[in-house]
C-alpha positions as a Markdown table, in Angstrom:
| # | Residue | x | y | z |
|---|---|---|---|---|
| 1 | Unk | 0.0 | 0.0 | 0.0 |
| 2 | Unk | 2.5 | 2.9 | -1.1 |
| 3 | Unk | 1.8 | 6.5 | -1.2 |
| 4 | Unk | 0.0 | 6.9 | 2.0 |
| 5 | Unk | 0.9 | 10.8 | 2.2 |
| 6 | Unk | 0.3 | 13.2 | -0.4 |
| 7 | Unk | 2.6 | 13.5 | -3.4 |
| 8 | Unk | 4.4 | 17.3 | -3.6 |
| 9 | Unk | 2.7 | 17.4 | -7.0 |
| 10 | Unk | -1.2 | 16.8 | -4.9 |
| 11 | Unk | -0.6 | 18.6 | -2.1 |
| 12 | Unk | 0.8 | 22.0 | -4.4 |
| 13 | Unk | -2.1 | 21.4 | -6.5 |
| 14 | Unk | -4.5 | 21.3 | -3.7 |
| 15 | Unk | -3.1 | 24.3 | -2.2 |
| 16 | Unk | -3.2 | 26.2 | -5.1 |
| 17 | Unk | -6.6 | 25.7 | -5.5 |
| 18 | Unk | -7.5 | 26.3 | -1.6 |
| 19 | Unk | -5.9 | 29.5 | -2.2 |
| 20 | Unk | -8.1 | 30.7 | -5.3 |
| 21 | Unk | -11.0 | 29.7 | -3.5 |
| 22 | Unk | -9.8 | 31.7 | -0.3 |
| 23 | Unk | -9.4 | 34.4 | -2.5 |
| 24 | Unk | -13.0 | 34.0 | -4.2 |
| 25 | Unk | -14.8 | 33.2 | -0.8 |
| 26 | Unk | -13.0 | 36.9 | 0.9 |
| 27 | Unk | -14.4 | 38.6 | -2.2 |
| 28 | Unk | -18.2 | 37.4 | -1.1 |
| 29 | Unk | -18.1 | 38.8 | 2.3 |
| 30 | Unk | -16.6 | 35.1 | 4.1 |
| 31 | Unk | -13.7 | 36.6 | 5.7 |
| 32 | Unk | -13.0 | 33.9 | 8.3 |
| 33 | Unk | -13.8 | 31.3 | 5.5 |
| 34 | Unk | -11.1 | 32.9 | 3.2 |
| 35 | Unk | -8.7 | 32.7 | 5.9 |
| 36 | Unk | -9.5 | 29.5 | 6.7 |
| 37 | Unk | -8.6 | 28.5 | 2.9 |
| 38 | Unk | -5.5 | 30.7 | 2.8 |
| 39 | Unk | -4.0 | 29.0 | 6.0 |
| 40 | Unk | -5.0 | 25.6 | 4.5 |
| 41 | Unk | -3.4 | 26.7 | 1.5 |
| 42 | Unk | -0.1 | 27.9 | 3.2 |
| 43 | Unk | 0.2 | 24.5 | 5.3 |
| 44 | Unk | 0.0 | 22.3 | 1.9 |
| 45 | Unk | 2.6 | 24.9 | 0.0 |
| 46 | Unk | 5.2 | 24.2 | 2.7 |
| 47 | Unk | 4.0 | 20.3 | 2.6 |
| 48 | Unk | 4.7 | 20.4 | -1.3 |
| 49 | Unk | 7.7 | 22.1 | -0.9 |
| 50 | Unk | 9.3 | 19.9 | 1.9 |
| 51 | Unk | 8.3 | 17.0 | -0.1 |
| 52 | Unk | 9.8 | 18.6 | -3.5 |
| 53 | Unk | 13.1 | 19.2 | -1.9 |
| 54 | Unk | 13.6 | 15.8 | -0.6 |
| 55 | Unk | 14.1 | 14.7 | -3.7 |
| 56 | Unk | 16.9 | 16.6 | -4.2 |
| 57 | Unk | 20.5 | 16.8 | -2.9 |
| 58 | Unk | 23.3 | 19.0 | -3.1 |
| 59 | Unk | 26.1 | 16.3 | -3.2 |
| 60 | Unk | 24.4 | 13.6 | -4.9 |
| 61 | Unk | 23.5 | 10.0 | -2.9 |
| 62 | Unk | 27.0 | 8.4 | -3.3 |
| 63 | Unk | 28.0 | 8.9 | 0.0 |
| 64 | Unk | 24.9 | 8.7 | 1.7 |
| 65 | Unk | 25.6 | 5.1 | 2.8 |
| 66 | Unk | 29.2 | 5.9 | 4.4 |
| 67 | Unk | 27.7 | 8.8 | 6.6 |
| 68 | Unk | 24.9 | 6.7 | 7.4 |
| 69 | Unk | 27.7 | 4.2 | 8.5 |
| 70 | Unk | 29.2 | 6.8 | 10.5 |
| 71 | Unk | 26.1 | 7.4 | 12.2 |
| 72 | Unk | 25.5 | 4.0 | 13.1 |
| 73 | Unk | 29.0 | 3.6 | 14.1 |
| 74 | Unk | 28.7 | 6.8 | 15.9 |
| 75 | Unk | 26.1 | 5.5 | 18.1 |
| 76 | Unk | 27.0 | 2.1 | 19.0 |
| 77 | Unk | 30.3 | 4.8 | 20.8 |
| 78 | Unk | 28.0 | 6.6 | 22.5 |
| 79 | Unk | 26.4 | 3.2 | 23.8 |
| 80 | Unk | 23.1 | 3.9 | 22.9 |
| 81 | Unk | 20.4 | 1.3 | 22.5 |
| 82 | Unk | 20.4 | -0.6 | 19.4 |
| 83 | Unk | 17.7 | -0.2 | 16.9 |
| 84 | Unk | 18.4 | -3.5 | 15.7 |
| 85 | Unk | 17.5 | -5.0 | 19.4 |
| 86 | Unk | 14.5 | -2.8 | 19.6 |
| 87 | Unk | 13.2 | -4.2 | 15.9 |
| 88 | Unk | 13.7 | -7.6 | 16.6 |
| 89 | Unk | 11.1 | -7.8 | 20.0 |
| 90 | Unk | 8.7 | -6.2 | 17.5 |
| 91 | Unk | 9.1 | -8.0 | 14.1 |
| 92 | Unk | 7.3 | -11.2 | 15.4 |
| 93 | Unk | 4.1 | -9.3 | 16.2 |
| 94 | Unk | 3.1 | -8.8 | 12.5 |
| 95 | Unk | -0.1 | -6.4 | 13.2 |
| 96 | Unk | 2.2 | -3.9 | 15.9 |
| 97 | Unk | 4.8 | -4.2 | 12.7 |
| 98 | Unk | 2.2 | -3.1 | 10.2 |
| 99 | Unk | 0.4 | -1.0 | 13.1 |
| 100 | Unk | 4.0 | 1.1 | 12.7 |
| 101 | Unk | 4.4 | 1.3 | 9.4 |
| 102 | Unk | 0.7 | 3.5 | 9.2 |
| 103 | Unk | 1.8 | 5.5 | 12.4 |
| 104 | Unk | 4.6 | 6.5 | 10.1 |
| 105 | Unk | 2.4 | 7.2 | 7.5 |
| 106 | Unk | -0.4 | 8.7 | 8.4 |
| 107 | Unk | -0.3 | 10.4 | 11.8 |
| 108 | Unk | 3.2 | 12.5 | 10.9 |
| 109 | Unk | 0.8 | 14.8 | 8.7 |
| 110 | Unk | -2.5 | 14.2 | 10.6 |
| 111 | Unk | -1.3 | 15.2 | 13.9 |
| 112 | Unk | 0.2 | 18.2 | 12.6 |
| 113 | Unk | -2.7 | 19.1 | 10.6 |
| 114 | Unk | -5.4 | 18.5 | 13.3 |
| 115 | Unk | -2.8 | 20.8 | 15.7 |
| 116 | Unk | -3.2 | 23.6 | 13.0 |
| 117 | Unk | -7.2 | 23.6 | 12.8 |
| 118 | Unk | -7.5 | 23.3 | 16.3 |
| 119 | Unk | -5.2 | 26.5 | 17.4 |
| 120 | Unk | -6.6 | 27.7 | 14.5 |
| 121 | Unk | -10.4 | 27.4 | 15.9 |
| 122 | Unk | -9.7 | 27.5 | 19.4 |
| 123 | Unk | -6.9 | 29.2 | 20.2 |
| 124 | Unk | -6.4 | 32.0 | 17.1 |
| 125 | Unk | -3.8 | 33.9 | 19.5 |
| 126 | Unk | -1.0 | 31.3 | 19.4 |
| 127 | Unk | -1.6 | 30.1 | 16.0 |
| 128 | Unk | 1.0 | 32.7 | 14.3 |
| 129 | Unk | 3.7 | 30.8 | 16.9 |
| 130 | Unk | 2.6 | 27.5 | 16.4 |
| 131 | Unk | 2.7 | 27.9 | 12.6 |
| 132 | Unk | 6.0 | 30.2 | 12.8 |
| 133 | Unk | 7.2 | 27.1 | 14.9 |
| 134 | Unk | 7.1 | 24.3 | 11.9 |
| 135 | Unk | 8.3 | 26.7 | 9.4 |
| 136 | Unk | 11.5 | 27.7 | 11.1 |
| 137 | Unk | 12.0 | 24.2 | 12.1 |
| 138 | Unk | 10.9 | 22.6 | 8.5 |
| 139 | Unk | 13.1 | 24.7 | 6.8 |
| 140 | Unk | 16.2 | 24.2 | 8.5 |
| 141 | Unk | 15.4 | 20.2 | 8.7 |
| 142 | Unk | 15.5 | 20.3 | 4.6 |
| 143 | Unk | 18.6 | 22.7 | 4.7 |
| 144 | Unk | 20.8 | 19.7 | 6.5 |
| 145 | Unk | 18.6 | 17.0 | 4.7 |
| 146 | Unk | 20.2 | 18.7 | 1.4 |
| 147 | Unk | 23.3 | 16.6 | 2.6 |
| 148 | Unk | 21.6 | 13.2 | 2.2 |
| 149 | Unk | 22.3 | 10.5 | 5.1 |
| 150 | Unk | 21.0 | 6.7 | 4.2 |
| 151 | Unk | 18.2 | 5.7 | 7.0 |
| 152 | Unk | 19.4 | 2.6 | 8.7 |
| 153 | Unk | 17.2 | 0.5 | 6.5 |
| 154 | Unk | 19.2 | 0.9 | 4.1 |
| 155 | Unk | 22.4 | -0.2 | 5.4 |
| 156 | Unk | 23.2 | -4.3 | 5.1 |
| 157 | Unk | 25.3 | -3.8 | 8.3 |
| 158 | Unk | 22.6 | -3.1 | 11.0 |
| 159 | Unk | 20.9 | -6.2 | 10.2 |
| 160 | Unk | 17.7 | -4.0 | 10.1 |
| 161 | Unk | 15.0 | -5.0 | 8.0 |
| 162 | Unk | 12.7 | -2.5 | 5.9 |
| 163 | Unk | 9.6 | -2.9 | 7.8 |
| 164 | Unk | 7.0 | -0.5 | 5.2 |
| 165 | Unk | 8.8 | -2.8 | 2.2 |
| 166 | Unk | 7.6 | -5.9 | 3.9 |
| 167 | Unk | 4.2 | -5.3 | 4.1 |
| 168 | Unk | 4.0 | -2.9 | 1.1 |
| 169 | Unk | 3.2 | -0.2 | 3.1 |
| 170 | Unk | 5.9 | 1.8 | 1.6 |
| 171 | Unk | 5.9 | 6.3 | 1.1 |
| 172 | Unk | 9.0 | 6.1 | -0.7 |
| 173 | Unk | 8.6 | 5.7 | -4.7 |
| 174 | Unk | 11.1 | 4.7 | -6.7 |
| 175 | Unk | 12.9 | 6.6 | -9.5 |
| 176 | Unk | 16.2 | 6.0 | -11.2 |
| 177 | Unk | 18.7 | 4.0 | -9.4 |
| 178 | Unk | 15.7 | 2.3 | -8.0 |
| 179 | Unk | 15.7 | 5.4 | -4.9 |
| 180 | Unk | 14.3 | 8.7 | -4.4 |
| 181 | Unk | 16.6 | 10.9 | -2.7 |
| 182 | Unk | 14.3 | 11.1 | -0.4 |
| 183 | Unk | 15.0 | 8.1 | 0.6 |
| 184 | Unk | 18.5 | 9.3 | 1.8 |
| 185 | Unk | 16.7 | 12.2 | 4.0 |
| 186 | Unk | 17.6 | 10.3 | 7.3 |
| 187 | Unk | 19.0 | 12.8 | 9.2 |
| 188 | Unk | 17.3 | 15.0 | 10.9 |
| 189 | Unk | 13.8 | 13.5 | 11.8 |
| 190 | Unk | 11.2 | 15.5 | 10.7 |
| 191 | Unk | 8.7 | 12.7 | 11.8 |
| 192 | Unk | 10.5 | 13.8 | 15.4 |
| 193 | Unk | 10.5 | 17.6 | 15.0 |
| 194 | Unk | 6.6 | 17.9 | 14.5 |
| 195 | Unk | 5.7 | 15.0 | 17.1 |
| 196 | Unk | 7.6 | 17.1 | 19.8 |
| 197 | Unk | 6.0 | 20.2 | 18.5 |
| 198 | Unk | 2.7 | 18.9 | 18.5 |
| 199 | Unk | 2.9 | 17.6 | 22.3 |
| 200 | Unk | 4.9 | 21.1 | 23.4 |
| 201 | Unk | 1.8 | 23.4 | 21.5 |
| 202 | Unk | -0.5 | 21.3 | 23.1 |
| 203 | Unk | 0.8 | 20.9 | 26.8 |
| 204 | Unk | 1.6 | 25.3 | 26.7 |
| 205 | Unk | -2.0 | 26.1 | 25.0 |
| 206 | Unk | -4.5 | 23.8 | 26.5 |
| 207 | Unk | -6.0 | 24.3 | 29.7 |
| 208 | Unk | -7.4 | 20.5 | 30.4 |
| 209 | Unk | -5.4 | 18.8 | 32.7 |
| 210 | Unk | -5.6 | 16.4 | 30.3 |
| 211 | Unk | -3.7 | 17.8 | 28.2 |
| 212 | Unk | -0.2 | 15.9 | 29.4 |
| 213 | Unk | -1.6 | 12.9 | 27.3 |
| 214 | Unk | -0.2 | 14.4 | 24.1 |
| 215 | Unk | 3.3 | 13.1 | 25.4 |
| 216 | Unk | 1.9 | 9.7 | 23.9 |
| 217 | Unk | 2.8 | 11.1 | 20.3 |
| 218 | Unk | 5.8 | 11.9 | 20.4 |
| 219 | Unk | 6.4 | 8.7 | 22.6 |
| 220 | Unk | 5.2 | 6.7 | 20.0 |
| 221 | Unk | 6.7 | 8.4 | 17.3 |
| 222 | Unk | 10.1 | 8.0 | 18.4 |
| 223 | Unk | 9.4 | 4.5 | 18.9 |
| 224 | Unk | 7.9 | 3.2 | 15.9 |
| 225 | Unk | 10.7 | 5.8 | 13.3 |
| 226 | Unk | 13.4 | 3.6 | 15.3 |
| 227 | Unk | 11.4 | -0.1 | 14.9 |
| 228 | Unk | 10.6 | 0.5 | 11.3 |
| 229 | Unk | 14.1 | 1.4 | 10.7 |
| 230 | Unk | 13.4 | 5.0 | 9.0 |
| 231 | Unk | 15.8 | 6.7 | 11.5 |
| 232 | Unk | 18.4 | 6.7 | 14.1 |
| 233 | Unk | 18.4 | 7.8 | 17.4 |
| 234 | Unk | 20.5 | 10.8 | 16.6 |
| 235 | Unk | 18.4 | 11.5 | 13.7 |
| 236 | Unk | 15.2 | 12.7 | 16.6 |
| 237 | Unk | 18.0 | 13.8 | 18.3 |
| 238 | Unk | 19.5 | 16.9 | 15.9 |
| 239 | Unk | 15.1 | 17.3 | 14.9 |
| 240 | Unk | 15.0 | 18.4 | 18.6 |
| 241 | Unk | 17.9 | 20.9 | 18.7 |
| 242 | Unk | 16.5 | 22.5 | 15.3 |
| 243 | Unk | 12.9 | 22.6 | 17.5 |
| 244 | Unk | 14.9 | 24.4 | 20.3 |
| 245 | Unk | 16.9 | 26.9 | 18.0 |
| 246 | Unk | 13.9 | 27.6 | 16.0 |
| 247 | Unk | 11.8 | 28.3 | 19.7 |
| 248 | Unk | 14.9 | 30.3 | 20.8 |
| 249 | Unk | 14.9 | 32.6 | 17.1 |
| 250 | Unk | 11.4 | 33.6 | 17.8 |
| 251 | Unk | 12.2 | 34.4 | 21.5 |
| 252 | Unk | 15.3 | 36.4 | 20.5 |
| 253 | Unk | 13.4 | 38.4 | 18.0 |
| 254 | Unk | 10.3 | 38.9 | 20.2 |
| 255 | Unk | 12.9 | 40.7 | 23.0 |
| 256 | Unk | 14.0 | 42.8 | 20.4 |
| 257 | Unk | 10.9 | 44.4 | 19.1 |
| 258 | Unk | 10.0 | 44.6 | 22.6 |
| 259 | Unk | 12.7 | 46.2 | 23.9 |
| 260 | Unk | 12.5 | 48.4 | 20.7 |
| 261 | Unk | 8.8 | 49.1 | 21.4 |
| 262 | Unk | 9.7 | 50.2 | 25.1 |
| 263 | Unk | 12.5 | 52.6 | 24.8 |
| 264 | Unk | 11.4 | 56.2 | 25.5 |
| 265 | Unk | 11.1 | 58.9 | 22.8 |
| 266 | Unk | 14.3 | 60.7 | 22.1 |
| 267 | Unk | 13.2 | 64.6 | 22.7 |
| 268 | Unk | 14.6 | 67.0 | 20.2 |
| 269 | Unk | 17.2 | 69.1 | 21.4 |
| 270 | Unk | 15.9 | 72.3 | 22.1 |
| 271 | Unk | 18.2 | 75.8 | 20.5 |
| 272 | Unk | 17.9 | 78.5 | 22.6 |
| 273 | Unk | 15.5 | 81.3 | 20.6 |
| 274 | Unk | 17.7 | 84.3 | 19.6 |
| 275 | Unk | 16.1 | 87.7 | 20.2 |
């Protein structure tokens, strides 16, 4: 079952056409409706985009294996827990397998999106941070995936197996060479980037104390990019430092204006009148 997200071709189409219609519904007095579409729009623009640039690479795939090797290697220094280890309690359960492998999928754009319409609806004051939030951190996520990094299913040495492949649950297409360059857009994890964002919009915006349930995503994210062998550990890794820069940008800038805003009027000087 490939193609379970939208193709950068779809999602630009559909984007273009929410924002025509945004336009054409503020023209018949539907302001909030025309915004609505616009945002929409704006959301599947940066989709298409994001999707359009992970096909492409700014040193070619050749040595996409070796610094995924390094990364592996890198990790197994550092004593972290193997993914390999972590795959193999889950590759005899064939529906938590397949269960992944739509996690993967589906929620990485769902979450995000329901996040969106419900700031959106609910809480219209934090929606210009929220959505600040996933550009800043989107954008610098495909300026380092621009140096492509081989996922560790694609290395023979991890012993990993290529869990969406198995089950032909597959996103990835193929193209020449057999690979997308996509496919070589392990590091960092975007899947990671939005899950965390998605939990910290929720836990800071919502007032139900039962809001601290939103930890599950990114929980579950992390542990079904690892088990599916999409990513590494460092991959969600660097996608959280990018996530902290990009909050720490918008805090940096906000202090600015606001110290900008509160400095006091500089009076004229005033020349004595001469009589």
């Amino acid at each position: 079952m490939q193609n379970l997200t939208l193709s950068w071709q779809s999602s630009g189409a559909v984007g273009a056409a929410a924002y025509v219609a945004s336009v054409a519904v503020r023209r018949s007095g539907r302001p909030a409706a025309g915004l609505v579409l616009r945002e929409t729009a704006t959301i599947l623009g940066l989709f298409a985009i994001w999707q359009f640039a992970g096909q492409l690479s700014v040193m070619g795939t050749d040595g996409a294996l070796s610094r995924g090797q390094w990364v592996w290697d890198t990790e197994r220094r550092l004593h972290l827990p193997s993914e390999y280890t972590l795959q193999q309690w889950v590759l005899p359960h064939p529906l938590l397998v397949q269960g992944a492998n739509y996690y993967y999928a589906v929620l990485h754009f769902g979450a995000m999106i329901a996040l969106l319409v419900w700031v959106f609806l609910r809480h219209r004051a934090s929606y210009a941070w929220v959505r600040t939030t996933l550009v800043l951190v989107t954008a610098a996520s495909l300026l380092v995936q621009l140096i492509p990094v081989a996922p560790p299913r694609l290395l023979g040495s991890t012993g990993l197996v290529d869990t969406a492949v198995q089950y032909g649950q597959s996103v990835y297409g193929t193209t020449i060479g057999g690979l997308q360059a996509d496919s070589y857009s392990a590091m960092p994890s975007v899947h990671v980037a939005w899950c965390v964002l998605v939990a910290v919009a929720v836990v800071r915006i919502s007032p139900s104390r039962w809001r601290w349930l939103v930890i599950a995503h990114p929980v579950l994210t992390v542990a079904v990019v690892l088990v599916t062998a999409n990513h590494y550990w460092l991959d969600g890794v660097a996608a959280v430092v990018l996530l902290l820069l990009s909050y720490l940008l918008q805090w940096t800038v906000a202090r600015v204006l606001a110290g900008r805003r509160t400095q006091p009027a500089v009076e004229p000087e005033r020349v004595p009148v001469q009589i």
